[in-house]
PAPA-948005 format. One record per residue: residue in three letters; x, y, z of N, C-alpha, C, O in turn. Coordinates in steps of 0.05 Angstrom, whole numbers, plus 5000, padded with zeros to 4 digits. Layout:
% residues N
alaXYZXYZXYZXYZ;...
//
This chain:
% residues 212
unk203544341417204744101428206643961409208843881416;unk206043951390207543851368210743981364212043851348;unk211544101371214344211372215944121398218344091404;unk213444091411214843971439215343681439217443591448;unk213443521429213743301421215743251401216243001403;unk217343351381219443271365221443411369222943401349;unk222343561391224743701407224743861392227043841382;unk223444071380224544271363225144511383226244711373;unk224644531413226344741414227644521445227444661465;unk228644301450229844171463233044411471234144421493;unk233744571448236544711448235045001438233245051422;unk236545171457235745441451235545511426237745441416;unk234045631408234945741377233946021374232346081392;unk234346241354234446381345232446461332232946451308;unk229746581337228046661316227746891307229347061316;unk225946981288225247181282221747291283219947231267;unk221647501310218247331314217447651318218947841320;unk213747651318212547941331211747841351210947611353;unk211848011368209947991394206948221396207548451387;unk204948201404203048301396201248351433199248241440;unk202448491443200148421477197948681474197448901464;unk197148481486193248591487192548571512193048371525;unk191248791524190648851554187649041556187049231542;unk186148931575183349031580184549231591186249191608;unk183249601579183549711593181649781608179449681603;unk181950021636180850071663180349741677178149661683;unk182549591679181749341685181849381713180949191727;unk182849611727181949561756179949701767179349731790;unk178749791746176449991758173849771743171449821749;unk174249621731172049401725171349221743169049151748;unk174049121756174948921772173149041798171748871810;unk173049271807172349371834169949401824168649231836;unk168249521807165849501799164349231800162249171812;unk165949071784164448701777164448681805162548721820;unk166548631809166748361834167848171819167248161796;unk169647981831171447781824170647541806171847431787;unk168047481818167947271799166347301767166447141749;unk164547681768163647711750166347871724166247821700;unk167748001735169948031719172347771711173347731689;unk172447681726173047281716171547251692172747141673;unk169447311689167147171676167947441644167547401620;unk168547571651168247811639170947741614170647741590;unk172847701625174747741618174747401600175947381578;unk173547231610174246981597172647011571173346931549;unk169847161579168547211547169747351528169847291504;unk170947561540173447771511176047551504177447651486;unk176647391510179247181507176947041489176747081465;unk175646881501173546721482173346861453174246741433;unk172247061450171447311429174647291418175047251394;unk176147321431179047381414179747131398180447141375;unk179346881415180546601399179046501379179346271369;unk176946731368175846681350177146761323176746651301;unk179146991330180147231311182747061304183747031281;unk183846941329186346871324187146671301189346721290;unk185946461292187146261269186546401250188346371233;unk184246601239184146701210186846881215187346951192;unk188946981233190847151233192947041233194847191229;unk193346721236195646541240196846631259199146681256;unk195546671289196846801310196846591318195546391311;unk198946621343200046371362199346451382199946691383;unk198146381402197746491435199646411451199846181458;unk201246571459204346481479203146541510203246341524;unk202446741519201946731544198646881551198147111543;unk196846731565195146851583196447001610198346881621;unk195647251621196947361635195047521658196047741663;unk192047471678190647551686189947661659190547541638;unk188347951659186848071632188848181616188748401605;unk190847971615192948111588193747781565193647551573;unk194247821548194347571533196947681508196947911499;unk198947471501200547571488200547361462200647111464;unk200547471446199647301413202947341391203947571387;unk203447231386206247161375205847011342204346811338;unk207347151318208047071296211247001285213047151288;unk211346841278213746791256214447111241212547261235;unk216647181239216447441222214447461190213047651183;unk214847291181213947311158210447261154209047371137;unk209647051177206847041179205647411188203947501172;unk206247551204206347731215206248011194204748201192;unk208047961184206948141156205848051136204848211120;unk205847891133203847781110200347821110198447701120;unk200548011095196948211103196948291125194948281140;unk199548371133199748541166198148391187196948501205;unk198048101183196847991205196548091230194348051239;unk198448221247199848301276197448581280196548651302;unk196948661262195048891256193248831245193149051235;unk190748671232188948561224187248451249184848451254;unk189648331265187948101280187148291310185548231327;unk188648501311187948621340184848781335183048811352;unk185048881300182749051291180348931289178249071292;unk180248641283178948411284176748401304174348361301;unk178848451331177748331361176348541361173948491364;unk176948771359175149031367173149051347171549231354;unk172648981332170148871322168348761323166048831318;unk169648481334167848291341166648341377164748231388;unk168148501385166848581411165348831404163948871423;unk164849041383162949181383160849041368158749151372;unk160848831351158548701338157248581371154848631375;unk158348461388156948351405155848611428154348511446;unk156448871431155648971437153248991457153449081479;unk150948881445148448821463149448651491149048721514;unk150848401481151548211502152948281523152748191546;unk154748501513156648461545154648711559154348721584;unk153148921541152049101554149348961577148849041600;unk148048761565146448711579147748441604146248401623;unk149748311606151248201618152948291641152848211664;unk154648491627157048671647156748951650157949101664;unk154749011632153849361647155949561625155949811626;unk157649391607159449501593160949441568160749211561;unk162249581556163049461531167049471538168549661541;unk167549241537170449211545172549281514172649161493;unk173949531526175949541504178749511511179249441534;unk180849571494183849401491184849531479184349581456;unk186849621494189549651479190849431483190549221496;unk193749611456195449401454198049561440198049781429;unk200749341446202049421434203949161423203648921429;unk206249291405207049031379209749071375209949311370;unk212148951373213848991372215848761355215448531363;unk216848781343218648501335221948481329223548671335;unk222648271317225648241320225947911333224247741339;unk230047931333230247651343230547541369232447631380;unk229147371381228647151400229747041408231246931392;unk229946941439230746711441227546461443225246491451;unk228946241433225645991445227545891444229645881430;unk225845741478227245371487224945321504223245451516;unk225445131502224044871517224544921545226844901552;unk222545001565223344981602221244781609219444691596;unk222344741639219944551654220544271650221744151632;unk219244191675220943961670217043761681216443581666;unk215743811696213843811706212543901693210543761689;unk212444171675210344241658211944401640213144621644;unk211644271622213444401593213344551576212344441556;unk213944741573212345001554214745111539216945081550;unk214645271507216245361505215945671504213945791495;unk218945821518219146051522220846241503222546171486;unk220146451507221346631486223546821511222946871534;unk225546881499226847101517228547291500229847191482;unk228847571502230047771496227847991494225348011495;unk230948191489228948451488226748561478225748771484;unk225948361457223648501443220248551455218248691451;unk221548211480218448111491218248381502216348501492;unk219348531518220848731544219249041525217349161534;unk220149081507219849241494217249291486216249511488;unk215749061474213349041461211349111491209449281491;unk211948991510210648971532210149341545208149461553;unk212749401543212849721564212049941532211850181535;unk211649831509209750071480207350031489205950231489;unk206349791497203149751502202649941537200950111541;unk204649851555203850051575204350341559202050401558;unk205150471551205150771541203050781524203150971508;unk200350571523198150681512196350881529194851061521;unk196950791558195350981575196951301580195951471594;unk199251351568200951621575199651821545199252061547;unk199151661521198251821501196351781497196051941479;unk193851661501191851551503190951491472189051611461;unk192751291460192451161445192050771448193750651460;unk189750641435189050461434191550271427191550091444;unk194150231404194950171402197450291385197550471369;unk199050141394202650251387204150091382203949881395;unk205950121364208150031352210450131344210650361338;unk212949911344216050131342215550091318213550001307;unk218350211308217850421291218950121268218550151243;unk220149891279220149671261218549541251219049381233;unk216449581260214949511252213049661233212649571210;unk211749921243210350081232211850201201210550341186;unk213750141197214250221166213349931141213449901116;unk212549811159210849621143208749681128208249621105;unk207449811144204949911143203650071115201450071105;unk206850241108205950391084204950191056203250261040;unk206449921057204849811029201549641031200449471017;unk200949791056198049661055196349861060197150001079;unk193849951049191350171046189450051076189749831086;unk187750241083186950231099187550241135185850271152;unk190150201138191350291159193350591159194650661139;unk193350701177195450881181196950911206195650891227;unk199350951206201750951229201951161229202251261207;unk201851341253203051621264204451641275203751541296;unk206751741278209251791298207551951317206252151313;unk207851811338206952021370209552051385209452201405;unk211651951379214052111402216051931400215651721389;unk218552011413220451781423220751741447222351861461;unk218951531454218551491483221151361494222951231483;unk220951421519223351271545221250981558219151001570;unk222450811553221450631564222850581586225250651589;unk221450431605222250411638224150251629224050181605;unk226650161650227849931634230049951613231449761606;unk230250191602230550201576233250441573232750671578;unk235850361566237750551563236850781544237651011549;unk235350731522235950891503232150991497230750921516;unk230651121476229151231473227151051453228650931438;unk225051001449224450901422221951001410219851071422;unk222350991383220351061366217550951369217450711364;unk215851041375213050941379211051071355210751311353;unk209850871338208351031317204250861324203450631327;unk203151091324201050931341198650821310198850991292;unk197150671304196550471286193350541289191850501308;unk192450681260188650731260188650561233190350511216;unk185850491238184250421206183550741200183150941215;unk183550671170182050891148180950771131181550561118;unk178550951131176250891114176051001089174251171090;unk177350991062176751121038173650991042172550781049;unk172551341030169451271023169451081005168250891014;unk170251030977171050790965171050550969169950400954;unk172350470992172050231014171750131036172649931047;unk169550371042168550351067167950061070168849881084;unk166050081050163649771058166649541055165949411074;unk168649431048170849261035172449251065173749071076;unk171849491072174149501106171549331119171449081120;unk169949491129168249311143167649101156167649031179;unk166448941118166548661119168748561121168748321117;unk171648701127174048441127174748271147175948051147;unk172848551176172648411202170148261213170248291238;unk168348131207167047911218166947761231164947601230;
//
């Protein structure tokens, strides 16, 4: 609220941001299983579970989206201890620590992909009735159709390739080139490098505990 309140984006400006979307997957085959109001229920507890992960990551929550949610950094917050990648590894943590709960609750353990993309932005201020600020350009577009190509390679999570060369000055993650995908939408081809934890036996127990 506070940005809205001192007009900081009153005039379109220029950022430099990640976008990070996170999506329940088989969400329509849960949906037909639950029933509406128990997958409602389902989905508000993994968001709950996530807004727990989000301020130790300095993530921003820009849009709820039915069972998709899109989490947004400043560039520099975003790599800084690979936040953008910390905080997705986070959630999947904290939903297998709770494990018992959703099993004895929803009959299941809900997992997520995701995908992450970054670069510059537009933000401004829309609404006039209800005021929110929006982001626009290609990157949202982009970040959005790497996370759908998690179900074509059946990888959990993906990133372009701007991102993923980040990756090499930090231990415990690894980026793999899986292809140069065609995104729908999309004149040209792009680099998709898909994002695991690794466990040196060394620091097994140090990875671990980082997610709590």
């Amino acid at each position: 609220m506070l940005p809205l309140l001192l007009g900081k984006y009153h005039r379109p400006r220029v950022e430099n941001r990640v976008f990070l979307f996170i999506d329940l997957q088989s969400s329509t085959q849960i949906a037909e299983t639950l029933g509406h109001l128990r997958y409602s229920s389902l989905v508000k507890d993994c968001f709950l579970d996530l807004n727990k992960v989000v301020p130790i990551y300095e993530a921003e929550i820009y849009q709820y989206v039915g069972d998709e949610v899109v989490l947004t950094w400043p560039m520099e917050k975003a790599l800084r201890k690979i936040n953008f990648i910390c905080s997705f590894f986070a959630f999947q943590a904290r939903l297998n620590k709770k494990r018992p709960y959703y099993l004895k609750k929803y009959g299941l353990l809900p997992h997520f992909k995701a995908g992450a993309n970054g670069g510059e932005v537009t933000a401004t201020e829309i609404g006039d009735i209800k005021r929110e600020i929006a982001y626009h350009g290609d990157v949202l577009n982009t970040a959005a159709r790497i996370r759908s190509a998690c179900n074509d390679y059946q990888k959990a999570f993906l990133v372009s390739e701007t991102l993923a060369r980040h990756l090499s000055a930090f231990s415990g993650f690894r980026a793999s080139f899986v292809d140069d995908v065609w995104l729908r939408g999309k004149s040209h081809f792009v680099k998709c490098y898909a994002v695991e934890m690794v466990f040196p036996s060394s620091n097994t127990s140090t990875q671990s505990s980082h997610f709590q």
